[in-house]
VEXSE-415107 format. One record per residue (C-alpha): x, y, z. Coordinates in pm, 1 decimal. Layout:
X,Y,Z
...
END
This chain:
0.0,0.0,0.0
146.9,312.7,-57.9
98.4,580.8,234.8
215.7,892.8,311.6
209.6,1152.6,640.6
257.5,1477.0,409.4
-123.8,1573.6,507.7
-272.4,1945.7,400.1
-619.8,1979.7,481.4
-780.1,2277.7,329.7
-1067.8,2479.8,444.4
-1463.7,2388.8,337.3
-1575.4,2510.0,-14.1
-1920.3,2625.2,-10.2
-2120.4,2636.7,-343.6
-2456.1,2845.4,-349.7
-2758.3,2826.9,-578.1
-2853.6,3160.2,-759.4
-3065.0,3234.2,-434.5
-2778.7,3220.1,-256.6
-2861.5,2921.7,-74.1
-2574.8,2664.6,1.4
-2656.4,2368.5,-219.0
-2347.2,2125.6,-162.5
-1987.8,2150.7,45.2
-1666.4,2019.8,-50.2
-1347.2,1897.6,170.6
-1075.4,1968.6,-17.9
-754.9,1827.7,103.2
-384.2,1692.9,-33.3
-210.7,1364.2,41.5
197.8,1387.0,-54.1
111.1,1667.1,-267.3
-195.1,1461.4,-460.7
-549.2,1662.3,-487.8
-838.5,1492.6,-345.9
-1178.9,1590.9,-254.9
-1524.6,1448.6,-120.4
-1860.4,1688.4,-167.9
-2169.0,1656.7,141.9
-2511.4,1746.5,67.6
-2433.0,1993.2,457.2
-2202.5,2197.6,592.3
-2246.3,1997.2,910.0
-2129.3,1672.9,763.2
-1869.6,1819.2,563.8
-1714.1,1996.6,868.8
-1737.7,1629.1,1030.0
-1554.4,1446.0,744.2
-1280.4,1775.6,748.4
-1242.6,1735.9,1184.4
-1209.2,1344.6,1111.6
-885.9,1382.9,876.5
-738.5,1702.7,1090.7
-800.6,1437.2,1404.4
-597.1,1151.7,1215.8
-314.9,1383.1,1092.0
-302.0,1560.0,1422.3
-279.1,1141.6,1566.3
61.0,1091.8,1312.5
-142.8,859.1,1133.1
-75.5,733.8,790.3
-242.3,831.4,509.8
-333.3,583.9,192.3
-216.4,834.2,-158.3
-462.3,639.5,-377.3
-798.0,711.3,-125.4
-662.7,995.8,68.3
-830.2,808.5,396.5
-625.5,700.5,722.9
-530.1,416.6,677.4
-701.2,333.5,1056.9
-1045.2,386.6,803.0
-984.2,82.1,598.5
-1230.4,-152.5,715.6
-1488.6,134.6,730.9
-1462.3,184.1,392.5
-1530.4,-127.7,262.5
-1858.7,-152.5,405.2
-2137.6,7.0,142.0
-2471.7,153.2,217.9
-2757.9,37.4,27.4
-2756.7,305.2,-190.7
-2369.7,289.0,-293.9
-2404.8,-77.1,-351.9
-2722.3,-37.5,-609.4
-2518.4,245.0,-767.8
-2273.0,-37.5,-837.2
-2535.9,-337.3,-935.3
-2725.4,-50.8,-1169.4
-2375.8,1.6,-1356.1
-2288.9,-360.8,-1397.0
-2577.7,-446.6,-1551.4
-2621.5,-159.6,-1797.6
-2408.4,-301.5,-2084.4
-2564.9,-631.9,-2104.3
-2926.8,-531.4,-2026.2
-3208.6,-400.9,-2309.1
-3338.0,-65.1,-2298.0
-3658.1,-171.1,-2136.2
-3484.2,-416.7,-1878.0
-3263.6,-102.7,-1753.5
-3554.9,57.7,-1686.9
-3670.2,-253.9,-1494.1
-3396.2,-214.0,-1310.8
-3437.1,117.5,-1205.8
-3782.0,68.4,-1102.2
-3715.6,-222.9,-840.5
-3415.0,-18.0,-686.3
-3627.0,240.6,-640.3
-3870.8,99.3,-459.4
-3635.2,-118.8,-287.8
-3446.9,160.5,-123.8
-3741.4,311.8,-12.0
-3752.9,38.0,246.8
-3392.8,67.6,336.9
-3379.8,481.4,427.6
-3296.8,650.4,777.8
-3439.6,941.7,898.6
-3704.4,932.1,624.3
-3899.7,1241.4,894.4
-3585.4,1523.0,776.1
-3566.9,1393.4,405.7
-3642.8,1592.6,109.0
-3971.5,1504.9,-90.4
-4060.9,1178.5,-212.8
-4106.2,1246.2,-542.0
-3767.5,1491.6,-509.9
-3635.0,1160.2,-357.7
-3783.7,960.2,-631.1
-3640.6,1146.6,-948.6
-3301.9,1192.0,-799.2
-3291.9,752.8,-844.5
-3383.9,747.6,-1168.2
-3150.1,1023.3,-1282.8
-2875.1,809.7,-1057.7
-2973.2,452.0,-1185.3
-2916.2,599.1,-1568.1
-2575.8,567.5,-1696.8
-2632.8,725.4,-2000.4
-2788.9,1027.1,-1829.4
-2478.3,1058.7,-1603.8
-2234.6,985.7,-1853.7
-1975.8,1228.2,-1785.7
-2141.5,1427.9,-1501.1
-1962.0,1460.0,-1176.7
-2284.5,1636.6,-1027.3
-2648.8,1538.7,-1073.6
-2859.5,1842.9,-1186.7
-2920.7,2115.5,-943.6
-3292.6,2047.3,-820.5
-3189.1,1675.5,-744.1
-2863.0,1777.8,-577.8
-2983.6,1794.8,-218.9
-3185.0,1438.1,-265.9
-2907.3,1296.0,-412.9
-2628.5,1393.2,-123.7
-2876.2,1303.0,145.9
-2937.0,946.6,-24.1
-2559.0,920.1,-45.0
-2564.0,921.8,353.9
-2880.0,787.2,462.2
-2945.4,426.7,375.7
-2882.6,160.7,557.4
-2545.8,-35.9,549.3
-2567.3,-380.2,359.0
-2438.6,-562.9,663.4
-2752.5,-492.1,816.1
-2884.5,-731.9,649.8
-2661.7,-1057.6,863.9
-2777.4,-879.3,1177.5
-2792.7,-1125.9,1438.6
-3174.3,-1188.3,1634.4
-3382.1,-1184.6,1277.3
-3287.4,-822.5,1230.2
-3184.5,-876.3,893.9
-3459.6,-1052.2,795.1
-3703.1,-843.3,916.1
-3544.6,-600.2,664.0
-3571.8,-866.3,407.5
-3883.0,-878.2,453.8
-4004.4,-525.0,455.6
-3809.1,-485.2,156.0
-3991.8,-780.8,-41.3
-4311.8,-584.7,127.7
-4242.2,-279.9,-29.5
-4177.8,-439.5,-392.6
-4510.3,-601.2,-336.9
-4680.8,-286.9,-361.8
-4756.8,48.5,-536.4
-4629.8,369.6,-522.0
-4970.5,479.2,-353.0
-4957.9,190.0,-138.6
-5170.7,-36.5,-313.3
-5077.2,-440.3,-415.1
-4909.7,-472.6,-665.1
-4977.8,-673.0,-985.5
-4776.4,-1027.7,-978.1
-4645.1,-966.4,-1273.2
-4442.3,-667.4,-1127.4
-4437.9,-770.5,-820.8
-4192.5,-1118.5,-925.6
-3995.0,-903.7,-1211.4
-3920.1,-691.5,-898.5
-3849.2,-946.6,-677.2
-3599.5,-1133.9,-951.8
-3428.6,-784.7,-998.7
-3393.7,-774.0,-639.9
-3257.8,-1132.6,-566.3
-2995.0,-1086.8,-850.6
-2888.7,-833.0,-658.0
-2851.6,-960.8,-354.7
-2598.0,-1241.9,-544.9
-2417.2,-995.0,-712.7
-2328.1,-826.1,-324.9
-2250.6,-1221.5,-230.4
-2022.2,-1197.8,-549.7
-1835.8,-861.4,-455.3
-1804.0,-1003.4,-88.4
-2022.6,-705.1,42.5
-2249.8,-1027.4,176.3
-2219.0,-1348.0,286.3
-2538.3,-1487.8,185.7
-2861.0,-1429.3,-4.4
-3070.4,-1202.4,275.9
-3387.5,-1281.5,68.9
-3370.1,-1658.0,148.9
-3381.0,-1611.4,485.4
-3761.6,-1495.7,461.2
-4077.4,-1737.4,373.1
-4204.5,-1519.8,162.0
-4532.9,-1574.5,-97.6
-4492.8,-1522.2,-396.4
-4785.3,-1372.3,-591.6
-5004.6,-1591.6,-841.8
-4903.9,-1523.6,-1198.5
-5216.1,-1528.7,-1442.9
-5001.1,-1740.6,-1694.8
-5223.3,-1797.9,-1974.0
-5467.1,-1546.9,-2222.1
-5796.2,-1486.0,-2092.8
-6019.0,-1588.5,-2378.7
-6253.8,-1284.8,-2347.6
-5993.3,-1045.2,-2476.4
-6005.2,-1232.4,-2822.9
-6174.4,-1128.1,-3130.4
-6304.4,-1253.9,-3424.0
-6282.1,-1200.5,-3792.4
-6637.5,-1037.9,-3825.2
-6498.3,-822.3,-3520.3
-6161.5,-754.4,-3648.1
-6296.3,-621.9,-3952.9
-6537.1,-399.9,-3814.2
-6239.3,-234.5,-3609.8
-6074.6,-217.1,-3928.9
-6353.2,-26.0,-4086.8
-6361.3,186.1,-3785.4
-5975.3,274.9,-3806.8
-6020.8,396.9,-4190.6
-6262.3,634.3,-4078.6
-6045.9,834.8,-3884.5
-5935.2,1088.0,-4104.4
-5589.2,1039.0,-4318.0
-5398.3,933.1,-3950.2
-5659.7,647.7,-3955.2
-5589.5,532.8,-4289.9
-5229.7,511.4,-4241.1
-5316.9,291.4,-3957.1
-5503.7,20.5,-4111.9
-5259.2,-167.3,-4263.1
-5051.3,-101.9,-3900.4
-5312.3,-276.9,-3693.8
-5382.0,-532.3,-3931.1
-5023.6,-648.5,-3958.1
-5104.9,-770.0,-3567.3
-5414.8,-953.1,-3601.6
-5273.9,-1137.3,-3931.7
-4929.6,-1194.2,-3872.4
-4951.7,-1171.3,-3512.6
-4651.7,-874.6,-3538.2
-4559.9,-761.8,-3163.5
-4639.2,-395.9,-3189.3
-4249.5,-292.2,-3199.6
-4201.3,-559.1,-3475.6
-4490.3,-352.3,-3685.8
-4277.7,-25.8,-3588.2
-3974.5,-185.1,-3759.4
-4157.3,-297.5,-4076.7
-3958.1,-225.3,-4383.6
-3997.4,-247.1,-4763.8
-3699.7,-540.1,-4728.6
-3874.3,-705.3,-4508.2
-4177.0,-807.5,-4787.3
-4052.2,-1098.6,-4897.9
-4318.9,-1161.8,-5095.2
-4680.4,-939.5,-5199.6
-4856.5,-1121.5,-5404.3
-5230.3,-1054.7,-5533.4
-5469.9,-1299.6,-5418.1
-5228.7,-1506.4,-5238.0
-5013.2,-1606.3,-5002.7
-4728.3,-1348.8,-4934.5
-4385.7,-1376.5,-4673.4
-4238.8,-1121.0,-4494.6
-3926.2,-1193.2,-4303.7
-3887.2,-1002.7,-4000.6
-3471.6,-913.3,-3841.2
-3532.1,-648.7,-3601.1
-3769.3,-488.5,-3353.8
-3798.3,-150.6,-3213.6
-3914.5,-144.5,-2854.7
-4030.1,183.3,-2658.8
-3819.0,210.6,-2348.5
-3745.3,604.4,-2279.4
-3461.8,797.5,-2380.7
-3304.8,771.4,-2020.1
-3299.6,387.4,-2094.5
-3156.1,398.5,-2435.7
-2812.3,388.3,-2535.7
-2840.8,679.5,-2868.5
-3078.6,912.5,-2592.0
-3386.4,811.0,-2822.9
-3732.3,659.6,-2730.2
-3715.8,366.4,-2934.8
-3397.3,131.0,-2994.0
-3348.6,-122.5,-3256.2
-3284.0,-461.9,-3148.5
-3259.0,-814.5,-3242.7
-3593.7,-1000.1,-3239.4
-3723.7,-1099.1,-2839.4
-3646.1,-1461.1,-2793.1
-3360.3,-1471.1,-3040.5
-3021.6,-1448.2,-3115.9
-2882.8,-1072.1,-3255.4
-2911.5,-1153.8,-3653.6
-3164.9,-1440.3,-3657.7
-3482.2,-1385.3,-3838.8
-3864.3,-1474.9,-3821.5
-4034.8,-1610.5,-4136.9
-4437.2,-1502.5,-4116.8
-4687.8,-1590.0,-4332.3
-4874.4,-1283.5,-4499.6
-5309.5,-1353.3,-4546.1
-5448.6,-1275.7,-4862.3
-5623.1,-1003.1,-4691.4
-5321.5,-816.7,-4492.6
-5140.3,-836.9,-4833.9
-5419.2,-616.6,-5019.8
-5411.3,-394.4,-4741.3
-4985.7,-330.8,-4722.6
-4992.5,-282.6,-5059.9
-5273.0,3.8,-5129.6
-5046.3,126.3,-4798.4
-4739.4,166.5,-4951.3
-4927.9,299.2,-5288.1
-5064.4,598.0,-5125.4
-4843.1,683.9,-4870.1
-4510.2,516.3,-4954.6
-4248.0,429.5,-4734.5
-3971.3,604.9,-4518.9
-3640.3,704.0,-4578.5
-3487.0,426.6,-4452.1
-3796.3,216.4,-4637.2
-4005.9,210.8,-4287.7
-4378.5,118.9,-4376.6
-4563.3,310.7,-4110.1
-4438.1,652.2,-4046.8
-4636.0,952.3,-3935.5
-4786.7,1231.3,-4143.5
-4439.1,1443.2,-4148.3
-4226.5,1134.8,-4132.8
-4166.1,1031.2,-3793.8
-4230.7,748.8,-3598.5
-4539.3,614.9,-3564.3
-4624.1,681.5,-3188.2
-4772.0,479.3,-2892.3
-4927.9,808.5,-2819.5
-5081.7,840.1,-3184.4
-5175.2,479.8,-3225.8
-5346.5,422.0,-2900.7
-5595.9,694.2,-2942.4
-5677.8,579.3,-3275.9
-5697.5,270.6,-3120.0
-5914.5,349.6,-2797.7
-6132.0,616.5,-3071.5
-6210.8,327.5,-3289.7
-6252.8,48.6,-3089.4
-6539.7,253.0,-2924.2
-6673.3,301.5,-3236.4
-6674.8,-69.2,-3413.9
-6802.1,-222.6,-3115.0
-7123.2,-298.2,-2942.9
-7214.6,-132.2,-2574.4
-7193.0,-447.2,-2486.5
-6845.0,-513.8,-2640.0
-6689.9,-194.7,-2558.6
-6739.0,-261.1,-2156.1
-6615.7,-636.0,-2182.1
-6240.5,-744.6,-2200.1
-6257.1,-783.5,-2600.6
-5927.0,-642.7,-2719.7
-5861.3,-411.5,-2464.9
-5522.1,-336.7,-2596.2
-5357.6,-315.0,-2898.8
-5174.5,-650.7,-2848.9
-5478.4,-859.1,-2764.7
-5470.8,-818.4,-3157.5
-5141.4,-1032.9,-3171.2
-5332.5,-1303.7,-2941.5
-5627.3,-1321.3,-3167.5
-5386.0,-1408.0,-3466.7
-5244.4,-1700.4,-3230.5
-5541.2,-1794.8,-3095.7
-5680.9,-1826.0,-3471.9
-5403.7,-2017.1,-3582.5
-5387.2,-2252.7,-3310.6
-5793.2,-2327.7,-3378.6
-5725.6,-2336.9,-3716.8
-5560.2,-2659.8,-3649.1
-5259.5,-2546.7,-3745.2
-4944.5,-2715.8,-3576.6
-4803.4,-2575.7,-3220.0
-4458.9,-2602.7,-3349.5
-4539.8,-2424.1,-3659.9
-4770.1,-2127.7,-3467.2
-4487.2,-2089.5,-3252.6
-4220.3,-2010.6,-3519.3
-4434.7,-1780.7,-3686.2
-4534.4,-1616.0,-3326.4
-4157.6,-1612.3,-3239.5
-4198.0,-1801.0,-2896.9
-4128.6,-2157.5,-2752.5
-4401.6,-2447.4,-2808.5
-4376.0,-2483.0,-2407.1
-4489.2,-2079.1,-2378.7
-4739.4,-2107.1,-2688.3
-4909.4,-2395.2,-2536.1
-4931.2,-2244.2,-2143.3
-5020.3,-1894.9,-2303.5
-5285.8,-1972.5,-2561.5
-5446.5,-2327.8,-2336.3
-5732.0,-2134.9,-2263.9
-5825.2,-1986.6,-2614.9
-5805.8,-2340.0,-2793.9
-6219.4,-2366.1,-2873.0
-6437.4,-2601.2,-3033.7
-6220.2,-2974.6,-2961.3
-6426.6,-3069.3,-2640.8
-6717.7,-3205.6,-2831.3
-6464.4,-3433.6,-2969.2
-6266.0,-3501.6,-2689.3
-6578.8,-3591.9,-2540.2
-6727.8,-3817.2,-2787.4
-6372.5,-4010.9,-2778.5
-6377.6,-4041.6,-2408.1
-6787.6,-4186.4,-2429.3
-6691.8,-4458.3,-2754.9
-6395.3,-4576.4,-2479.8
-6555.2,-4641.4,-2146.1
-6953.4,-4702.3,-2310.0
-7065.4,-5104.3,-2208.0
END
């Protein structure tokens, strides 16, 4: 280790908003003649951290050159809070993880550390709180940035000092798994307070668990704290309720209903359509390019070849700062493609598409009036608009296609009763035969008549 007792401790550096109100402190101090410094969110903990050092020098004590701590502070060190040690997790994910799984990420740290705070009763706001997380949790938004922007300063520096230490969690007596616990509590439920879906709830809870195994493989714990607690975990509703399914008669009168609407509907036909045909994944349809037509036929059969997807994450998620990211295809390998089968019917419709709007620059099929992207925010009131519109009272305040992707299930679901081969709807879906046939069990009609009749002819005297 290399050490030094050449110690100059300087006096406290006060910086001030334009109101003139002291926003952060730094201790700025030298170690054989190398700079170092350490910023607090107050003066009072600042003038703590200076008296420390001024009490070790004063004590002849050595000083490490690389940390600028006494070397007596060693073991201290090592120890992380909470909120240090999701800093870390956060940053050693973000290079393998998607857009959208980042932002998973984010979300389950911030609700876990609201479980593990001190002194919650002098903290700044929750949401204050809240946004200073996210900002911290985003690589790409700190990128370069030694401070976090001025309105999430104070949050940040008081998160920075009041969370608990991870070795809190091998307290002795059950302490640490009461704080287990009221962690997996606190994932379990809403911001307002509310339970949580199960869905989130276990994609929290696996976020938070591969966490605690990443601080057993940095040795900042021994064991898994989670494992400690008998916890339940939610029910997960694992297959397609069969109400949200359409038919073709229903289908089409959406369809109608989406032409309707103006020159925005129109361009959305052909976008909707590509779901309940080809059973596209809406970010698949965003992606849709020229090149990607294999084959248009008239009257017939036609193939389009799908290689890439464009998921909506956020721009704080993304790696280019936009909303949308171009990926591989979910479920498979960067460069494999997905072979779908194009219906008669979804062929007519791309192709008057392309005829009277044309394509992109880059030869996207569905861009906006002036060029862009074609929106969640501009599809799903089109959506919503016409779905009101095709459908009966009746229909409109049931389940039926309640989303845009319930239009993707209807094209599995018709496949699948069809009598068209699992293995072969699950290529063309782009998912396993195990997840097609747990998914889509429930939506599989009209075979218990038969079933039925088979079981009578074998067990009749």
């Amino acid at each position: 280790m290399n050490v030094s007792y050449d110690v100059r401790i300087h006096n406290i550096e006060k910086r001030k908003n334009s109101a003139g109100k002291i926003t952060s402190c730094r201790v700025s101090w030298k170690v054989n003649g190398t700079p170092l410094k350490e910023r607090f969110s107050t003066v009072a903990l600042a003038d703590t951290f200076r008296s420390e050092l001024m009490a070790a020098a004063r004590r002849g004590e050595a000083f490490d050159v690389t940390t600028g701590r006494p070397v007596s502070w060693k073991r201290e060190e090592s120890v992380l809070t909470w909120f240090a040690f999701s800093l870390s997790y956060a940053e050693a994910k973000w290079k393998h993880a998607s857009p959208n799984h980042r932002r998973g990420i984010a979300e389950a740290l911030t609700d876990a550390t609201e479980a593990l705070l001190l002194g919650v009763d002098k903290a700044p706001d929750r949401d204050n709180r809240r946004a200073a997380l996210r900002w911290a949790y985003s690589n790409r938004v700190r990128d370069g940035l030694e401070e976090p922007p001025a309105a999430l300063a104070t949050a940040y520096r008081w998160l920075e000092s009041n969370t608990v230490l991870m070795t809190a969690f091998e307290e002795p007596s059950g302490k640490g798994a009461v704080l287990a616990r009221g962690l997996l509590d606190r994932i379990s439920s809403t911001k307002e307070g509310k339970t949580a879906a199960a869905a989130t709830t276990a994609r929290k809870r696996a976020t938070v668990n591969n966490a605690m195994e990443y601080a057993m493989e940095i040795g900042a714990l021994s064991s898994n704290p989670l494992k400690a607690v008998k916890w339940t975990r939610p029910r997960l509703l694992a297959s397609v309720d069969p109400r949200v399914v359409i038919n073709i008669g229903q289908a089409r009168r959406f369809f109608s209903a989406v032409e309707q609407r103006a020159e925005r509907g129109k361009r959305m036909k052909a976008f909707f359509a590509c779901m309940y045909f080809a059973a596209l994944r809406p970010e698949e349809v965003v992606d849709l390019r020229e090149e990607h037509l294999a084959s248009l036929p008239v009257g017939a059969w036609g193939e389009m070849r799908l290689t890439n997807a464009e998921p909506r994450a956020g721009s704080r998620w993304t790696d280019s700062g936009r909303v949308r990211e171009r990926r591989g295809l979910k479920h498979r390998a960067n460069g494999d493609t997905r072979s779908v089968p194009i219906h008669p019917e979804l062929g007519a419709m791309l192709r008057a598409h392309i005829d009277e709007f044309g394509t992109g620059p880059d030869g996207r099929i569905f861009i906006g009036p002036r060029g862009g992207l074609m929106t969640d925010r501009a599809y799903l009131k089109v959506f919503h608009e016409a779905r009101g519109r095709a459908f009966t009272e009746a229909e409109a305040k049931s389940p039926l296609m309640a989303v845009p992707y319930d239009l993707r299930h209807a094209a599995v679901s018709t496949w699948l009763n069809a009598g068209v081969s699992a293995p072969q709807v699950a290529e063309w879906a782009g998912h396993s035969v195990d997840v097609l046939l747990r998914v889509y069990a429930k939506c599989i009609h009209g075979q218990q008549s038969a079933a039925m009749k088979r079981i009578w002819e074998a067990t009749r005297a």
